[in-house]
C-alpha positions as CSV (number, residue, x, y, z in Angstrom):
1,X,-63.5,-104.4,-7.0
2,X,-61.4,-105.1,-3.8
3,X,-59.2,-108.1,-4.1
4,X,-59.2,-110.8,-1.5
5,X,-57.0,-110.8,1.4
6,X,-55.4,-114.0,2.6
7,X,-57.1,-115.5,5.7
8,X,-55.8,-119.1,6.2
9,X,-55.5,-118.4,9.7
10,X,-57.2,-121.4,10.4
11,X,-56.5,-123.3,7.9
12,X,-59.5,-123.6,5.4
13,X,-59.1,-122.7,2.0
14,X,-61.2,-119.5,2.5
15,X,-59.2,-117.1,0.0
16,X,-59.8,-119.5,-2.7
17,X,-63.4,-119.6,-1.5
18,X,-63.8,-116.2,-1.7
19,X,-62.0,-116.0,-5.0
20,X,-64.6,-118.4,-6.4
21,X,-67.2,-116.2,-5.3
22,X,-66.2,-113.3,-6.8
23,X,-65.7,-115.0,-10.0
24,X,-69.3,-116.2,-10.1
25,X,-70.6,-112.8,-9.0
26,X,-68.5,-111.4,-12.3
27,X,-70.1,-113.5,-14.5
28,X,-73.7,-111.4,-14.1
29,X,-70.8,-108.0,-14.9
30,X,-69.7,-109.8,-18.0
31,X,-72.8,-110.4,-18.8
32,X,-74.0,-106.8,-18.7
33,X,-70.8,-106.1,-20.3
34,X,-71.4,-108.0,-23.0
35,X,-74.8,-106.4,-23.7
36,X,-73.3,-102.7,-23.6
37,X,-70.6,-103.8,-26.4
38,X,-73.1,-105.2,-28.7
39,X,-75.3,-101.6,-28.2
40,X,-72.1,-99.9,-28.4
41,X,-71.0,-101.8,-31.6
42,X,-74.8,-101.2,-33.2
43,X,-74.3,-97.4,-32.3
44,X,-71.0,-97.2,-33.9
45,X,-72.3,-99.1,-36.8
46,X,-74.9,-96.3,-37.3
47,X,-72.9,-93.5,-37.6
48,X,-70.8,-95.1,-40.2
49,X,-73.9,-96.0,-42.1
50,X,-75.1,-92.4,-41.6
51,X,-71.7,-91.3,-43.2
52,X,-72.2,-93.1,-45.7
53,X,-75.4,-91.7,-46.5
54,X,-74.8,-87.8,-46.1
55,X,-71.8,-88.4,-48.4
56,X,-74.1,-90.6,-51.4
57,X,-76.3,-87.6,-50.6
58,X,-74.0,-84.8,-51.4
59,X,-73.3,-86.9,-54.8
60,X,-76.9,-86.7,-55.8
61,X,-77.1,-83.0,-54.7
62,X,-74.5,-82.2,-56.7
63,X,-75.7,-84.6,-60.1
64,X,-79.3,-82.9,-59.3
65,X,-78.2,-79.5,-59.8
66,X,-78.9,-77.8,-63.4
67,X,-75.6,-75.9,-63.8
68,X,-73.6,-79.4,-63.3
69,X,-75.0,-80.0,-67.1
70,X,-74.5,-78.1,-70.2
71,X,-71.4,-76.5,-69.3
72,X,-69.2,-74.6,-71.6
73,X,-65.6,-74.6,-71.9
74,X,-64.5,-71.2,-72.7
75,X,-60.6,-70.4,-74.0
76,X,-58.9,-67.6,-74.9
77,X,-56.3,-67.4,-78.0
78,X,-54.5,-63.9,-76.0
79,X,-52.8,-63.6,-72.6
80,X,-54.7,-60.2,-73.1
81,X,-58.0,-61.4,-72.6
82,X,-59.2,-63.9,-69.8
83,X,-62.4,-65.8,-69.8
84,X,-64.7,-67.8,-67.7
85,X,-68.3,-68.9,-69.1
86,X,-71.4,-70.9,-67.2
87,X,-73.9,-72.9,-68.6
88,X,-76.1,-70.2,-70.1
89,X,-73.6,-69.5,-73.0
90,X,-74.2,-70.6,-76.2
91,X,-71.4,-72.3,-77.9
92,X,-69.5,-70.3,-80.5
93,X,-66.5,-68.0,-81.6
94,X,-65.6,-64.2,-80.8
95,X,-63.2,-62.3,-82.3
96,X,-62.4,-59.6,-79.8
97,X,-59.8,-56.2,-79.8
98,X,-58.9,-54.0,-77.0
99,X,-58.2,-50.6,-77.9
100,X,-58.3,-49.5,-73.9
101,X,-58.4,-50.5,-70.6
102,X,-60.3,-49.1,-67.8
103,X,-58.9,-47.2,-64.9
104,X,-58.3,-45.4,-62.2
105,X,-58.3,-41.6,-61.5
106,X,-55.6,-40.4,-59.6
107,X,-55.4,-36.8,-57.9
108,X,-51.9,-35.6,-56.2
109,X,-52.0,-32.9,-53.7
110,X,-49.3,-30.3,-52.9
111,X,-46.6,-31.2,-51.2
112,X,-46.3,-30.5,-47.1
113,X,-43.4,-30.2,-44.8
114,X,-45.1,-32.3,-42.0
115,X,-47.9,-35.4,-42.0
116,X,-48.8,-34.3,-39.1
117,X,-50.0,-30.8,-38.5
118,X,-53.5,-30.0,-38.9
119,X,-54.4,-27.7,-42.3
120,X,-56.9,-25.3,-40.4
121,X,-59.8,-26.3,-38.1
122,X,-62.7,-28.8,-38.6
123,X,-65.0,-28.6,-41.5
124,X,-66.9,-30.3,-44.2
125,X,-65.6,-32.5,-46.7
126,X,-67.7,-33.1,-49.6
127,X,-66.7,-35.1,-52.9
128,X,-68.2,-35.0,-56.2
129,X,-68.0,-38.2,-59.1
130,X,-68.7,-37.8,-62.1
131,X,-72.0,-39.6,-62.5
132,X,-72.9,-36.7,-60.0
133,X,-73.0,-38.3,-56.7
134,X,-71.4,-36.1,-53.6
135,X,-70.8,-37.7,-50.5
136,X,-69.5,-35.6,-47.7
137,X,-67.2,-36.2,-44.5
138,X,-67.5,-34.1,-41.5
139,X,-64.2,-33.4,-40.1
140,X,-65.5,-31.4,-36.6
141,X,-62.9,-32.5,-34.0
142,X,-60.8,-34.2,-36.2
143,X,-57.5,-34.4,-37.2
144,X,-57.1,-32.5,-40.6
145,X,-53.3,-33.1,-40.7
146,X,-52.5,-35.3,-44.2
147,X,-52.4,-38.5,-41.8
148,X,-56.2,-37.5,-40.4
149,X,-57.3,-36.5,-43.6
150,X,-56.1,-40.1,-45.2
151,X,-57.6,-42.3,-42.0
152,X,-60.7,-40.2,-42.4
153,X,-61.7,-41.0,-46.5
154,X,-60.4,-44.8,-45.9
155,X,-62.8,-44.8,-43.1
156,X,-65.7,-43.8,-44.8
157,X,-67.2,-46.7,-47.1
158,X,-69.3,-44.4,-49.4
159,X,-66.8,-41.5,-50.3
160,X,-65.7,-42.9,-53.6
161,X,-61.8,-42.5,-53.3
162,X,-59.0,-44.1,-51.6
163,X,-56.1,-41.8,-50.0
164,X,-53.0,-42.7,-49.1
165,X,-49.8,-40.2,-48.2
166,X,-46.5,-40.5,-50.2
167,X,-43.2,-39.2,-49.7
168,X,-41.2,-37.4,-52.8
169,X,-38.4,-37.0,-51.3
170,X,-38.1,-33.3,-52.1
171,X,-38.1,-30.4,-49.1
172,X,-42.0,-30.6,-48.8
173,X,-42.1,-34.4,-49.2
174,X,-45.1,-35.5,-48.2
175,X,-48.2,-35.5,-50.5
176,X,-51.8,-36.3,-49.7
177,X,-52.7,-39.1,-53.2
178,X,-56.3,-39.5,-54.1
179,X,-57.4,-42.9,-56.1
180,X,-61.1,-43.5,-57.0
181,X,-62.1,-46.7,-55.7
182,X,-64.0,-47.8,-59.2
183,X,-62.4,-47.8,-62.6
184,X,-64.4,-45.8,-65.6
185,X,-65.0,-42.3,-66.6
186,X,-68.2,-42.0,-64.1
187,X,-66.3,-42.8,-61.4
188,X,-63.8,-39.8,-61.7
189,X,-63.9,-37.0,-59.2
190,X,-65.0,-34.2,-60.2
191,X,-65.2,-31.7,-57.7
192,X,-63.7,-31.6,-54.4
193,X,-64.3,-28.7,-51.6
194,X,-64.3,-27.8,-48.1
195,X,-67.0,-25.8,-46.0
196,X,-66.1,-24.1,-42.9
197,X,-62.5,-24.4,-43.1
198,X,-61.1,-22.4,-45.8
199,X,-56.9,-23.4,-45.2
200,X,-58.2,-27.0,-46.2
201,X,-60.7,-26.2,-49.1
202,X,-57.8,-23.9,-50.6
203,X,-55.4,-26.8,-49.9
204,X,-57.7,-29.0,-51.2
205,X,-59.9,-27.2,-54.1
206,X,-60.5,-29.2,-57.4
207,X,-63.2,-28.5,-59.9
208,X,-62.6,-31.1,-62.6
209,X,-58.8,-29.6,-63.7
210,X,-55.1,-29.1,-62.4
211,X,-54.8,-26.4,-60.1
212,X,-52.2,-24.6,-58.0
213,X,-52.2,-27.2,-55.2
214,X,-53.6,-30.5,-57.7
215,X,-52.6,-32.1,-61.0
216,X,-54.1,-35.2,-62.2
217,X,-51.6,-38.0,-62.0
218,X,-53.9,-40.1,-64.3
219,X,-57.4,-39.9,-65.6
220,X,-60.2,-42.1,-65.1
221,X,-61.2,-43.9,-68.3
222,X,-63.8,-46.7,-69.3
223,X,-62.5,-49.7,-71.4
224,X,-63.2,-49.9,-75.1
225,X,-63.4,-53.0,-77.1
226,X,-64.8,-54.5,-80.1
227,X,-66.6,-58.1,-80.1
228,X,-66.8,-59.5,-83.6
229,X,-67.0,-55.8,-85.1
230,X,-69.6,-54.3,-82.0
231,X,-68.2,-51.4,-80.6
232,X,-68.3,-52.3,-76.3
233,X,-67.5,-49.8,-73.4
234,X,-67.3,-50.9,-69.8
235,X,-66.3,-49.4,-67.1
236,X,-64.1,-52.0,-65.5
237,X,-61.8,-54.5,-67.0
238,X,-64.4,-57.1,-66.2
239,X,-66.6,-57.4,-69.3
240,X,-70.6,-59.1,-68.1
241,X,-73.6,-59.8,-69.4
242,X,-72.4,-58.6,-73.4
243,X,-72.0,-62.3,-74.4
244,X,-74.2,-64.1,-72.8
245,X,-73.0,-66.6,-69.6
246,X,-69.7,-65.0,-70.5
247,X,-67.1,-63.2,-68.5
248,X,-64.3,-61.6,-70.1
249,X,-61.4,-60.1,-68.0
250,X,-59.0,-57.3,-69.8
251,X,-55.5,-57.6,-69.2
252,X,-53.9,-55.7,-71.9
253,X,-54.8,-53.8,-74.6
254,X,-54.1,-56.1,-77.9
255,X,-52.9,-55.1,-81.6
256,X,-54.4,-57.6,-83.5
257,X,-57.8,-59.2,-82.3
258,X,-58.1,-62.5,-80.4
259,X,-60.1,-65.4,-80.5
260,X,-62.4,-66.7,-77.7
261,X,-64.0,-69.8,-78.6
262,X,-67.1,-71.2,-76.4
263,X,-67.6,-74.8,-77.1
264,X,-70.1,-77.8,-75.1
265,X,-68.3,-79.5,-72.0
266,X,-69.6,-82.5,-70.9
267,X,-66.6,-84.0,-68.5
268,X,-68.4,-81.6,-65.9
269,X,-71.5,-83.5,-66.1
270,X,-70.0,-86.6,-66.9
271,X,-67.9,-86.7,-63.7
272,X,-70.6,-85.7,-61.6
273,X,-72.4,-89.2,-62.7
274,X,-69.3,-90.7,-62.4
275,X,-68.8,-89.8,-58.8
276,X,-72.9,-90.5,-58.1
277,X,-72.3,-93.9,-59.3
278,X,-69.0,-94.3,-57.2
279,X,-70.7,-93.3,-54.0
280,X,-74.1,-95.7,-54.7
281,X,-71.6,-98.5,-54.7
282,X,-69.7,-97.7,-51.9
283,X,-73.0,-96.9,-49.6
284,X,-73.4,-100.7,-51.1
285,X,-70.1,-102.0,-49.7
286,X,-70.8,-99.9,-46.2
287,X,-74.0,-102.0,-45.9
288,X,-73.0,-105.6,-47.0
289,X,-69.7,-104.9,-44.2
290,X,-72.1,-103.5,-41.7
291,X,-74.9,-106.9,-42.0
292,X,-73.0,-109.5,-43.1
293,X,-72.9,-112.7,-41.5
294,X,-69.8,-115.6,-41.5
295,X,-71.3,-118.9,-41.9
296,X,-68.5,-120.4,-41.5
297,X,-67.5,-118.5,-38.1
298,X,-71.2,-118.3,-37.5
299,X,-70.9,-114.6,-36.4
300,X,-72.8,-111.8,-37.3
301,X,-71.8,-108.0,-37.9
302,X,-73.4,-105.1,-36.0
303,X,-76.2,-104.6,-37.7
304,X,-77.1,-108.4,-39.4
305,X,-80.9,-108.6,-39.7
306,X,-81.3,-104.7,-38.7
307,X,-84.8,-103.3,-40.5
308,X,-83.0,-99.4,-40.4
309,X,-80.3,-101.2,-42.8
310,X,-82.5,-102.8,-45.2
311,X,-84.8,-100.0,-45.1
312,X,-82.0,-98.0,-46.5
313,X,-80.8,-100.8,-48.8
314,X,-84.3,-100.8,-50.3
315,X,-85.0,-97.7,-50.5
316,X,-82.0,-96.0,-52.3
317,X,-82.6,-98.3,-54.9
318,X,-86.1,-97.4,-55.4
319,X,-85.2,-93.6,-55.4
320,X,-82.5,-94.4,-58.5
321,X,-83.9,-97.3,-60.3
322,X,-87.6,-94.8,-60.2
323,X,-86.0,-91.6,-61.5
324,X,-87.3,-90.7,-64.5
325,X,-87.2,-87.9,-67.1
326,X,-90.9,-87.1,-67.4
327,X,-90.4,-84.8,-70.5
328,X,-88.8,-87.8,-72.5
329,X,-89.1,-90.8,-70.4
330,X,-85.1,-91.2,-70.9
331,X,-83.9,-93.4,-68.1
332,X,-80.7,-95.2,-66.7
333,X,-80.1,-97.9,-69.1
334,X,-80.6,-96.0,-71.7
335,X,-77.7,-93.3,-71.1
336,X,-75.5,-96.8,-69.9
337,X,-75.7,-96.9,-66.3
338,X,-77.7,-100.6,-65.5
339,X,-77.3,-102.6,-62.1
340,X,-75.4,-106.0,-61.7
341,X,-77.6,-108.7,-61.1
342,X,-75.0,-110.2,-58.2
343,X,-74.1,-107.6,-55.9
344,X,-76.7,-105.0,-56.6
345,X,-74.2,-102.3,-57.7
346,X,-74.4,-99.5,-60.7
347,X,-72.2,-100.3,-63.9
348,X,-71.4,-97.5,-66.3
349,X,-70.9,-98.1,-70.1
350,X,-68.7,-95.0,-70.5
351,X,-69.4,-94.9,-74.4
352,X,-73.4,-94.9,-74.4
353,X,-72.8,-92.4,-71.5
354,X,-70.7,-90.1,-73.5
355,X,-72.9,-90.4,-76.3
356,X,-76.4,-90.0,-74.3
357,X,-74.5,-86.0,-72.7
358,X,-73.7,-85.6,-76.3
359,X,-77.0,-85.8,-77.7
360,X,-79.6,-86.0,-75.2
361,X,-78.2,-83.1,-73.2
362,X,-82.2,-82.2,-72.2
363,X,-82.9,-85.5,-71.2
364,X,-79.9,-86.6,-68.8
365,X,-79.8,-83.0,-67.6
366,X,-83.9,-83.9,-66.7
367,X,-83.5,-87.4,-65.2
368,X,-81.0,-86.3,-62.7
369,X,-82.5,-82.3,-62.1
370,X,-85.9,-82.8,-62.4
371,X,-88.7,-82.8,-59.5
372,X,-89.2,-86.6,-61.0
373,X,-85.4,-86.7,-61.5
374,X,-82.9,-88.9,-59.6
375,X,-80.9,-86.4,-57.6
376,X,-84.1,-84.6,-55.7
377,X,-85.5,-88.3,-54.8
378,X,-82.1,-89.6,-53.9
379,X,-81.7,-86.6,-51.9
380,X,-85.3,-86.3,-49.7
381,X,-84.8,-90.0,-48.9
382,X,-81.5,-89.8,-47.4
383,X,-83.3,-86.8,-45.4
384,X,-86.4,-89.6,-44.3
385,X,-83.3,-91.5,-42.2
386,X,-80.7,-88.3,-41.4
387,X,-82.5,-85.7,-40.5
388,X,-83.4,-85.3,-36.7
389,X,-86.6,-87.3,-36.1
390,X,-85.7,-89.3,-39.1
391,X,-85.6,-93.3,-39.2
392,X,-81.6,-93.6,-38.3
393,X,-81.2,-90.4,-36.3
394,X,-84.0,-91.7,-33.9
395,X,-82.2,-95.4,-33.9
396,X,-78.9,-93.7,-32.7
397,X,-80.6,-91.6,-30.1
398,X,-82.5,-94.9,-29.0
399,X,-79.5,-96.8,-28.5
400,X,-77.6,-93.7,-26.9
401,X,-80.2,-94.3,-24.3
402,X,-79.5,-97.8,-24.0
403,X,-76.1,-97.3,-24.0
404,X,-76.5,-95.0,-21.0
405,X,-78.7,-97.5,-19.2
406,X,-76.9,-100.6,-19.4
407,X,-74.1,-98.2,-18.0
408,X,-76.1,-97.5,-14.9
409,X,-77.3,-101.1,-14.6
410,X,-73.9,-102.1,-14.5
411,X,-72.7,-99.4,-11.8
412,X,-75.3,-100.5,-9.9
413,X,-74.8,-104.0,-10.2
414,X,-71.0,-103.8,-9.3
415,X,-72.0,-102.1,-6.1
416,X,-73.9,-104.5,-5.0
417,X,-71.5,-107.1,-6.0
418,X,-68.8,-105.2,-3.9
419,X,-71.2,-104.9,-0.8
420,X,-72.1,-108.6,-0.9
421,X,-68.2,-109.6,-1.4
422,X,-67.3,-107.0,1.8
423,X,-70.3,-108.8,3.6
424,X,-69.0,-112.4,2.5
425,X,-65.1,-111.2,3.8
426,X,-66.1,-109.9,7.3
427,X,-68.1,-112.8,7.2
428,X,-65.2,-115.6,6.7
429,X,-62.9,-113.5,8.5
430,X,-64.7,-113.8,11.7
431,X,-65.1,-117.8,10.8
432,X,-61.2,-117.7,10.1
433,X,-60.7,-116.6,14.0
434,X,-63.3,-118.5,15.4
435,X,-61.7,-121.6,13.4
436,X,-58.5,-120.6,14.7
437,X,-58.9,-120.1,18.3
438,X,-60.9,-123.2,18.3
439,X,-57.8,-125.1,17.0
440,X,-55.8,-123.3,19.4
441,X,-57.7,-124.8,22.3
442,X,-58.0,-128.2,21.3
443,X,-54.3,-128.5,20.9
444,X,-54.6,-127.1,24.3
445,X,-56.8,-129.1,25.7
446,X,-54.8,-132.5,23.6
447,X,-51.3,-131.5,25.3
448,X,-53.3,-130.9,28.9
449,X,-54.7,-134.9,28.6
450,X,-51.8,-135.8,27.0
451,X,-49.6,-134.9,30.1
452,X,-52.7,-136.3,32.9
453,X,-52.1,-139.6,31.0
454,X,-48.9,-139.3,31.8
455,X,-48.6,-138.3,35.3
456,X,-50.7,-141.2,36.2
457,X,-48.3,-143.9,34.9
């Protein structure tokens, strides 16, 4: 808005006149104003609530999922042997020895006076393993030198060995080194040749032992261990699917055996619950700050009386308080977890919750996990209000739109109130000359009578 210039030419009180004008006109802005903050406020309200939600949400995704229950806490009496276990293992004790650990074979080429220089012309790579696969590399128009030959096998994903080059530091220094990319026996190369270049198939020749221009820096073998008196091999260090839901991972070979010990977890599950119940309560506390109302201020929050907020209110708590476990009927209170009369939140009684994982594993595991189960129905009604379309998404995007609206109503407004005003100040600022001049000629016209009066004494 333009402020007021000062007329007073005349001598009326115009500016202050205008000023008053302008004031009144504001009052239909503050107005407006006033409507916007209180859609603005309701919109910002919303996205906390939704917050609120998606994060109770996550809680009961993660309580309604079958591998939070049941776990198994797996330890290892050796440094040698590492272990990790889900809930498909069965609790219980392994006495386990490593006689071997699984490797690597390693081939080392003759030595070469340059990286660089190409070992004859083009050609056709082809590398057997020992399980029988051969995988060939076509080297027309490349670079055979050691350095071409090294980016060509660590470019191809399927060829079954690494390469590198090394330096030995002797006159021919440098030294094409072959590493199979999988530990065990099967993964060892067997034979190695070259087709259509015979300087690099004689340079590079293998059939399975040393040779003039390759040794065998170290052989490929599987590991061997022995699980409470069951003779294992594997062909890599990490040991599956031989105990059930078990991993083992060999670090070192061992001279006496060592213990692994599988027993029940239930601080997994229990914390899960735990953090379920936390978020509940704190969707709780979102919602009381979001539609409360002062009775002694006599003001109301952002969303006091709002049907999307006691919508949600109401039906969370259906979706917990009707959970049930259909194969047992086991239910909230009876694994400790009951609602406070007062304020509508979820208590736990950590010792009939401990006890209830303990011995009703089946049952909890079905009241959160099941298609009856708390987690799923928690979970598909936060969707009913999140989810595009859904009850609060499509509040948001109405007020959005009102938001935008009231916006335009006041832009619009304001420039009307602005052309009125520039109407109302061309308006008094003619009256503020007219005004003036007239004042100017009726002191004129006083001083001119004034001075006849005068004369004629």
């Amino acid at each position: 808005m333009a402020t007021v210039s000062s007329l007073g030419l005349s001598g009326l009180p115009l500016t202050d006149l205008l000023n008053n004008l302008q004031k009144n006109e504001n009052q239909v802005l503050a107005v407006i104003s006033d409507r916007k903050a209180v859609a603005q406020a309701r919109l910002t309200a919303y996205g906390k609530l939704k917050d609120a939600i998606a994060s109770f949400q996550k809680s009961a995704e993660t309580v309604g999922k079958a591998d939070t229950f049941g776990a198994i806490a797996a330890k290892s009496s050796s440094e040698a042997i590492s272990v990790s276990s889900t809930n498909k293992a069965i609790a219980g004790q392994y006495s386990i020895q490593v006689s071997q650990l699984a490797t690597s074979q390693t081939l080392v080429f003759a030595g070469q006076a340059d990286r660089t220089s190409a070992i004859g012309t083009d050609g056709t790579l082809s590398i057997t393993l020992q399980d029988g696969t051969t995988k060939s590399l076509d080297l027309t128009g490349q670079d055979t030198s050691l350095n071409g030959l090294a980016n060509a096998i660590n470019n191809d994903k399927d060829i079954g060995v690494n390469a590198t080059v090394i330096n030995d530091g002797s006159g021919t220094p440098y030294r094409l080194l072959l590493t199979s990319r999988e530990t065990g026996a099967q993964n060892a190369v067997s034979n190695i040749s070259v087709a259509n270049n015979a300087t690099l198939d004689s340079f590079l020749q293998y059939a399975g032992t040393d040779a003039a221009n390759v040794t065998q820096g170290q052989a490929a073998q599987d590991a061997l261990l022995n699980i409470n008196g069951v003779d294992i091999t594997s062909a890599t260090n990490t040991v599956e699917n031989v105990i059930d839901g078990v991993t083992l991972t060999l670090n070192q070979t061992t001279t006496t055996a060592a213990t692994v010990s599988l027993s029940k977890d239930d601080s997994v599950a229990k914390k899960a619950i735990q953090d379920f119940v936390s978020s509940y309560n704190s969707l709780l506390g979102t919602l009381k700050s979001l539609t409360s109302y002062d009775v002694d201020s006599q003001r109301s929050s952002a969303l006091t009386g709002d049907s999307v907020a006691r919508s949600v209110q109401t039906r969370m708590r259906d979706a917990i308080l009707g959970g049930f476990d259909a194969s047992q009927g086991t239910n909230l209170s009876q694994i400790g977890i009951t609602t406070d009369p007062k304020t509508g939140e979820l208590q736990i009684d950590d010792t009939k919750l401990s006890a209830a994982l303990a011995d009703n594993t089946s049952g909890v595991t079905s009241l959160f996990t099941s298609d009856t189960g708390i987690g799923k129905r928690v979970s598909d009604t936060a969707d009913t209000f999140t989810k595009t379309g859904g009850m609060l998404s499509s509040a948001q995007d109405g007020l959005t739109k009102t938001v935008a609206d009231i916006q335009e109503q006041y832009e619009a407004t304001a420039d009307r109130i602005e052309q009125r005003m520039s109407t109302y100040r061309t308006q008094f600022t003619q009256l503020d000359a007219m005004v003036s001049q007239m004042n100017s000629l009726s002191s004129y016209l006083t001083q001119q009578l004034s001075a006849l009066g005068t004369a004629k004494k």
